[in-house]
C-alpha positions as CSV (number, residue, x, y, z in Angstrom):
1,X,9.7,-18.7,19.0
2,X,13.2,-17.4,19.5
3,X,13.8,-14.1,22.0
4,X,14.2,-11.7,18.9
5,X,11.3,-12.5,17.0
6,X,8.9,-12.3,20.4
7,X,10.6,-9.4,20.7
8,X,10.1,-8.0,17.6
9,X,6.0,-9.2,17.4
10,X,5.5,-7.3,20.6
11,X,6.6,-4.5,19.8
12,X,4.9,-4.1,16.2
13,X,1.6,-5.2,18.0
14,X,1.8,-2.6,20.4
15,X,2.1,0.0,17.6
16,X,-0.4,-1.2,15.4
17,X,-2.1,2.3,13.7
18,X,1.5,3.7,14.2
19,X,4.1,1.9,12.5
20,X,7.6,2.9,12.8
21,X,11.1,2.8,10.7
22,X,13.4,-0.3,11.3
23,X,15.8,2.3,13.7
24,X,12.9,3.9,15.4
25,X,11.5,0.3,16.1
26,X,15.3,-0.8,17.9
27,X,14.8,2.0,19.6
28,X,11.5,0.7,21.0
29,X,12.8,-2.7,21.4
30,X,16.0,-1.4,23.3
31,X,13.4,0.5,25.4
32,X,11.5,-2.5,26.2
33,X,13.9,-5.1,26.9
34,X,17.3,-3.3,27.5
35,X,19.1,-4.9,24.3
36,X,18.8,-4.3,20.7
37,X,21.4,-4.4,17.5
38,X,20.3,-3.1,14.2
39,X,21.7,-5.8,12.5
40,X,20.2,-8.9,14.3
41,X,16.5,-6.7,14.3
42,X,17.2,-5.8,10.4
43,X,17.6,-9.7,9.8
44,X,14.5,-10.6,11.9
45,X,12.6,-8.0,9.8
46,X,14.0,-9.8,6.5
47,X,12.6,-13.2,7.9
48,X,9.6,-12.5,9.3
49,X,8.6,-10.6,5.8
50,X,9.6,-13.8,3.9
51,X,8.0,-15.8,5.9
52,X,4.5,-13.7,5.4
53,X,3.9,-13.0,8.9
54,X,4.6,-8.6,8.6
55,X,4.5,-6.5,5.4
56,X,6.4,-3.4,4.5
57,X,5.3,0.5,3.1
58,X,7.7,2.9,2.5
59,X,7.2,6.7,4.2
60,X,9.8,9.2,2.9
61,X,13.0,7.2,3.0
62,X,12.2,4.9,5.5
63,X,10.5,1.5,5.1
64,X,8.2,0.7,8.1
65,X,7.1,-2.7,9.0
66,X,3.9,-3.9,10.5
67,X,2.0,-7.1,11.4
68,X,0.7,-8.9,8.6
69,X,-3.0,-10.0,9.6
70,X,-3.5,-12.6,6.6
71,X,-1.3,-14.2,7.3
72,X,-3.6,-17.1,9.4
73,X,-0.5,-17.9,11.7
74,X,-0.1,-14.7,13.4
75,X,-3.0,-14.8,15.7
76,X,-1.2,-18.2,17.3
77,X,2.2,-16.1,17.6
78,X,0.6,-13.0,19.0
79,X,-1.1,-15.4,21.8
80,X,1.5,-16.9,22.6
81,X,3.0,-13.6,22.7
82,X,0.3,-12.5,25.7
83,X,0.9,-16.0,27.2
84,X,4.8,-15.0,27.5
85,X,4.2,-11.9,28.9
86,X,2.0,-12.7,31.6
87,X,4.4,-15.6,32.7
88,X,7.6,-13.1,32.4
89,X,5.4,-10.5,34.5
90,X,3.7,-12.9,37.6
91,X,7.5,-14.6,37.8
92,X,8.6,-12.8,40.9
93,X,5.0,-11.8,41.6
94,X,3.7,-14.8,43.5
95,X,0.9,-12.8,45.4
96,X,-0.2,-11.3,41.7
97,X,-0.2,-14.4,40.6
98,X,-2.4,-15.9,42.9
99,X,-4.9,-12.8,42.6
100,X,-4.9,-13.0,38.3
101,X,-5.6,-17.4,38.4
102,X,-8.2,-16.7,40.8
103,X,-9.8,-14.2,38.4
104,X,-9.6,-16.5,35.4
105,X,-10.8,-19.2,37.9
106,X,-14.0,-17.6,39.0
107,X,-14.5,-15.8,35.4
108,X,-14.4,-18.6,33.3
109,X,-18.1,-19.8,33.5
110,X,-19.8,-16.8,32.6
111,X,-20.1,-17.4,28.6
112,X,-20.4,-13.6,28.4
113,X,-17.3,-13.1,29.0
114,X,-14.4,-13.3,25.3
115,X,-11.5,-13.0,27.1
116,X,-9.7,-11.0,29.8
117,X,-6.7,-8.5,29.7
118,X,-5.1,-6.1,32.4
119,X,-3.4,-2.5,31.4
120,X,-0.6,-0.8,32.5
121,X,0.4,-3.9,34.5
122,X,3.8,-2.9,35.6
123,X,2.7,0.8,36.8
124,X,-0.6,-0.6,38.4
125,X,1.5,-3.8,40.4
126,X,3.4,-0.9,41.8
127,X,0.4,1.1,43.7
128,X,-1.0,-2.6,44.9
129,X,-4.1,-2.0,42.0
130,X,-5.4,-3.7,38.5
131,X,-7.0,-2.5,35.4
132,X,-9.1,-5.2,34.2
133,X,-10.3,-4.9,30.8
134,X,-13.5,-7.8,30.3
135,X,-14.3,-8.1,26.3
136,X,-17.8,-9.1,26.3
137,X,-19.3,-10.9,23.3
138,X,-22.1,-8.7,21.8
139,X,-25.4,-8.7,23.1
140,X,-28.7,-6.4,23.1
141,X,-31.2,-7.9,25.5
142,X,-31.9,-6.9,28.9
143,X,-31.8,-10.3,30.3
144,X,-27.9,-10.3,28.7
145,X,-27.2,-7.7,31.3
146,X,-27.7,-9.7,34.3
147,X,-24.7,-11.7,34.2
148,X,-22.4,-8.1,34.5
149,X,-24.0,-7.3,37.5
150,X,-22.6,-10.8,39.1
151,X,-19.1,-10.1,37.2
152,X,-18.7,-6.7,39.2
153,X,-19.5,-8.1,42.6
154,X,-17.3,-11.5,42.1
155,X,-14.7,-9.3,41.0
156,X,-15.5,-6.9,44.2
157,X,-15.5,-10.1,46.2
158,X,-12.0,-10.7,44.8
159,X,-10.9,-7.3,45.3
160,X,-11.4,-7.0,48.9
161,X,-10.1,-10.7,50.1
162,X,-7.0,-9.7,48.6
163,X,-6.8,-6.2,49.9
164,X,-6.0,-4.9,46.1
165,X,-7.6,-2.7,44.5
166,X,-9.3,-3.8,40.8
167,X,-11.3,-1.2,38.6
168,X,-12.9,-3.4,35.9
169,X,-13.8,-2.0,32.4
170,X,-16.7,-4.5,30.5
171,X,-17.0,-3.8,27.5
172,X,-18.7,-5.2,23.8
173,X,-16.6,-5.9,21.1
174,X,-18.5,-3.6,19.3
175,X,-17.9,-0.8,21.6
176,X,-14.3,-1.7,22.0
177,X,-14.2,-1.2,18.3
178,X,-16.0,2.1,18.1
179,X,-13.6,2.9,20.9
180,X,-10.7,1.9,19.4
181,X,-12.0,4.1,15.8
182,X,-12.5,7.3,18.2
183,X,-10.8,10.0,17.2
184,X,-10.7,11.0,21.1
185,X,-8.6,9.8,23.8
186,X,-9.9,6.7,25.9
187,X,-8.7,4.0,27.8
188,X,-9.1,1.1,24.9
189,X,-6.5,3.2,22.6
190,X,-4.1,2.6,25.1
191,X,-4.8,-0.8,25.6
192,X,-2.9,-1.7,22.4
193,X,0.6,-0.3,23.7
194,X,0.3,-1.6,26.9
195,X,-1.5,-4.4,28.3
196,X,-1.5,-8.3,29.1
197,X,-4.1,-10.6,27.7
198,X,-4.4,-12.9,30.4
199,X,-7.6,-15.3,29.0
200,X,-8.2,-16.7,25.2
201,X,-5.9,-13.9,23.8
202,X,-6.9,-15.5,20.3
203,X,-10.4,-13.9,20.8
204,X,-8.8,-10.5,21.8
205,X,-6.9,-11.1,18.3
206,X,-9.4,-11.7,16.6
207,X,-11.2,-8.4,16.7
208,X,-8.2,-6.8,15.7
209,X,-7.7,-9.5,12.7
210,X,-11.5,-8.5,12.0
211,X,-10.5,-4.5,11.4
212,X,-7.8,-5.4,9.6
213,X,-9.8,-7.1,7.4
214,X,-12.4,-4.8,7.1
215,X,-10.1,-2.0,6.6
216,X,-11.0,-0.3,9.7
217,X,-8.8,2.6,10.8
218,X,-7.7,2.9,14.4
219,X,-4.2,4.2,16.4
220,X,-3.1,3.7,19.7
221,X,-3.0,6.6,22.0
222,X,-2.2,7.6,25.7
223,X,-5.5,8.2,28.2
224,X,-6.5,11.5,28.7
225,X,-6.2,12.1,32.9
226,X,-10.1,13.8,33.5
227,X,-8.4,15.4,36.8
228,X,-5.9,17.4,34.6
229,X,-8.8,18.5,32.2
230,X,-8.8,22.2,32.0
231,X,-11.4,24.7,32.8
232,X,-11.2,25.7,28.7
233,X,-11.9,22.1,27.5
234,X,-13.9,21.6,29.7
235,X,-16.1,24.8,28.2
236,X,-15.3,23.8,25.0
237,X,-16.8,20.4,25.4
238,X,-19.7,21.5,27.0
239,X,-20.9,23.5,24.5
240,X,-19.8,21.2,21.8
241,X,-22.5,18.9,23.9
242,X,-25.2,21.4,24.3
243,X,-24.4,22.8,27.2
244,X,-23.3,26.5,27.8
245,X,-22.4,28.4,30.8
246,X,-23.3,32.2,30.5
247,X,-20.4,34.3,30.5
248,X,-17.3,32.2,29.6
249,X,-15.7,33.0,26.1
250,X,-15.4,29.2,24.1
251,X,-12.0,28.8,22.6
252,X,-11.3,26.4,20.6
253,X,-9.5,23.0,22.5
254,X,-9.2,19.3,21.9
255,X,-12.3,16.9,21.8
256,X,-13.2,15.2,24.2
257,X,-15.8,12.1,25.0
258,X,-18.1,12.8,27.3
259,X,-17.6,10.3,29.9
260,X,-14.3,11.9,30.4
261,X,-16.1,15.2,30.8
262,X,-18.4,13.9,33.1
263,X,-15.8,12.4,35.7
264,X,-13.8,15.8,35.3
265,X,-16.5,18.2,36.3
266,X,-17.7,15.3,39.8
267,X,-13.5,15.3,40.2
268,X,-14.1,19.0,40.7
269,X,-15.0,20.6,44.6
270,X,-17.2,23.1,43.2
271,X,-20.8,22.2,42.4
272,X,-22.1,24.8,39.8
273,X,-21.2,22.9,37.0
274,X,-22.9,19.3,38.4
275,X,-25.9,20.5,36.8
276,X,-24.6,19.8,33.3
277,X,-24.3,16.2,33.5
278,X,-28.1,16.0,33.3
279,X,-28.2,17.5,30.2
280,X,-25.5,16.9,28.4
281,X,-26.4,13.1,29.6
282,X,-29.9,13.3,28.2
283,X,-28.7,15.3,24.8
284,X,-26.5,13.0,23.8
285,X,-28.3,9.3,25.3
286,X,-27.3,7.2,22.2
287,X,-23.7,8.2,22.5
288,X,-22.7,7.8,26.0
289,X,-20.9,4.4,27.0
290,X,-21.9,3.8,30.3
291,X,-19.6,1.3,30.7
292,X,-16.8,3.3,30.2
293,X,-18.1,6.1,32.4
294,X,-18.5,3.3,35.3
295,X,-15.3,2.6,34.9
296,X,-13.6,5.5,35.2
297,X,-16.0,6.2,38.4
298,X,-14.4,4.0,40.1
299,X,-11.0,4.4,38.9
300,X,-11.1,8.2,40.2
301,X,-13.5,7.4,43.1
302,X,-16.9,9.5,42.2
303,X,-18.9,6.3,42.0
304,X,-21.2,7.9,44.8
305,X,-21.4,11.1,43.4
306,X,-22.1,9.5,40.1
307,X,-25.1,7.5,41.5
308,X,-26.3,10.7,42.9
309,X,-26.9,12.4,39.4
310,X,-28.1,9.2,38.0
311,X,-30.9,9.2,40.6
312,X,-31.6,12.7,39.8
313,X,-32.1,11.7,35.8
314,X,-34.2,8.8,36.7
315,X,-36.6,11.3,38.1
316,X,-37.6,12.9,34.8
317,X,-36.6,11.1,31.9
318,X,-36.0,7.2,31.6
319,X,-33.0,6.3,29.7
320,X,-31.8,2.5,29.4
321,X,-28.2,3.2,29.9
322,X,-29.1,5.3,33.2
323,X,-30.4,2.8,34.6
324,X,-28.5,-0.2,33.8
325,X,-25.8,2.1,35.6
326,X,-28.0,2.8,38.9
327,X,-28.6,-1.4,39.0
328,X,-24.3,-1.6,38.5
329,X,-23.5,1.0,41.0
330,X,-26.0,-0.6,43.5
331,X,-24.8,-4.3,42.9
332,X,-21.4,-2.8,44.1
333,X,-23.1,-1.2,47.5
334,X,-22.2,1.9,46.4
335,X,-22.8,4.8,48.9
336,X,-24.9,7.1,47.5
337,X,-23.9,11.6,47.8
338,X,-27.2,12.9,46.6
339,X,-26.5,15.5,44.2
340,X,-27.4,19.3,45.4
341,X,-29.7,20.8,42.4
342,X,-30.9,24.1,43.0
343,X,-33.6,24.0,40.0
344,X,-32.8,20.8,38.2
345,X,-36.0,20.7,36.6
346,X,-35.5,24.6,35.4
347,X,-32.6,24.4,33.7
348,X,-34.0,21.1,32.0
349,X,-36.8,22.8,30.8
350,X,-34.7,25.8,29.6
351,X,-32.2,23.4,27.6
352,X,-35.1,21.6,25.9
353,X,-34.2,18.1,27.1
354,X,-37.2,17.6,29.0
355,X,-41.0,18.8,28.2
């Protein structure tokens, strides 16, 4: 594969759900990788469209491109694609390196596991930390659940003989899909733009190959930050989830998932509002992906004052997720900060969530 049309894959693939016009797509490129002509990108364009690999609509006046998933080929091209990237990014990053072999050393075995990515890489290299996105093949028993416990502490183990700090999201490939379809802000709708599939990227590209197929929409998106949440979403969101402080006036603000929500209000120093994770928790059980929300405890440090609530929960009303959590957040010998409820069981009762 020559430089342009690597460069020109990776750039479509990381704005698949958003395709762009031929100019606005040299300007990405340019972006990228400090050099691009119209001409040569125009040409590249023409022959990867004859050659079946990306297809064309038109939008106004402009004609935008975007990766052709029939075509069988273009799964091997986009993985070698991720194999390129991670060799150009670990070149001059020999510690890195030796961190991201030992991960796909000690990972391999678990049959769990699909493949392996990290996000953000260049920002995250910067502040001596990884984002390390597990795709987990589907699964519904319990006993399936046993292996992720040994993931997080082999990855902990990892973490601290290298002094670098790793925040793991696992995750389905059925919940990265539903992620991926959420009209919300989450980390997997970034993941697309920017990230680095560093194990069996042809199983990573596969799933996408599978929405194609299926005609599943789905666009890539920046993460929503929970500590710059305001106090108006934050209403707003509440109440969208059952919960409602007295007083406050609820404007209307963007949507947001709940294990955002969550992680904003235990980012926060005051403790009035911790009381609304138990509820809005409980009212909304079968929607809450507690992988995600372990995740981002531990990306914004309120893993012990997550465990706290949890514990609470588990006191009057069993919920699978709840506890799979509690058994993650212990495997990790996390600290617990018991949470300070006035009248937990109160405001339960008032809210209807428990009897």
């Amino acid at each position: 594969m020559n430089e342009s049309t690597l460069r020109t894959i990776d750039i479509l693939s990381r704005r698949i759900g958003k395709p762009v016009s031929i100019n606005k797509l040299v300007e990405k490129i340019h972006e990228k990788y400090g050099t691009a002509y119209y001409r040569q990108i125009y040409d590249e364009i023409k022959k990867l469209k004859e050659n079946n690999e990306i297809d064309m609509i038109r939008s106004g006046k402009s004609t935008l491109p975007f990766l052709n998933f029939n075509n069988p080929l273009l799964i091997d091209k986009l993985s070698q694609i991720e194999l390129e990237r991670k060799i150009r990014f670990l070149h001059d990053r020999k510690e890195l390196e030796l961190i991201i072999f030992e991960l796909m050393e000690k990972l391999r075995k678990y049959e769990l596991i699909s493949s392996m990515g990290i996000v953000n890489p260049e920002r995250n290299a910067k502040l001596n930390r990884i984002e390390l996105i597990i795709m987990l093949r589907n699964f519904e028993s319990d006993n399936d659940w046993k292996p992720t416990f040994t993931i997080r502490k082999r990855i902990d183990a990892i973490s601290a003989l290298h002094n670098i700090r790793i925040d793991p999201l696992l995750i389905q490939e059925n919940n990265f899909i539903e992620l991926l379809k959420d009209d919300n802000a989450n980390i997997v709708k970034n993941i697309l733009s920017n990230k680095i599939i560093i194990s069996n990227p042809q199983n990573f590209w596969m799933i996408i190959k599978s929405m194609s197929d299926n005609k599943i929409q789905f666009s890539t998106d920046n993460e929503i930050n929970p500590a710059k949440i305001t106090e108006d979403e934050l209403m707003y969101n509440l109440a969208k989830f059952g919960y409602k402080e007295f007083g406050h006036v609820i404007t209307k603000e963007s949507s947001i998932r709940i294990e955002y929500i969550i992680t904003a209000i235990l980012l926060r120093k005051e403790v009035r509002m911790l009381e609304a994770i138990p509820i809005i928790l409980i009212k909304t059980e079968t929607k809450v992906n507690y992988n995600l929300l372990l995740f981002l405890s531990q990306k914004y440090d309120t893993a012990s004052k997550l465990l706290g609530v949890l514990n609470a929960i588990r006191e009057y009303k069993h919920i699978h997720g709840v506890k799979i959590a509690i058994r993650n957040l212990k495997a990790l010998k996390t600290e617990e900060i018991k949470a300070n409820f006035d009248d937990l069981e109160r405001k339960m009762r008032l809210y209807h969530v428990i009897r």
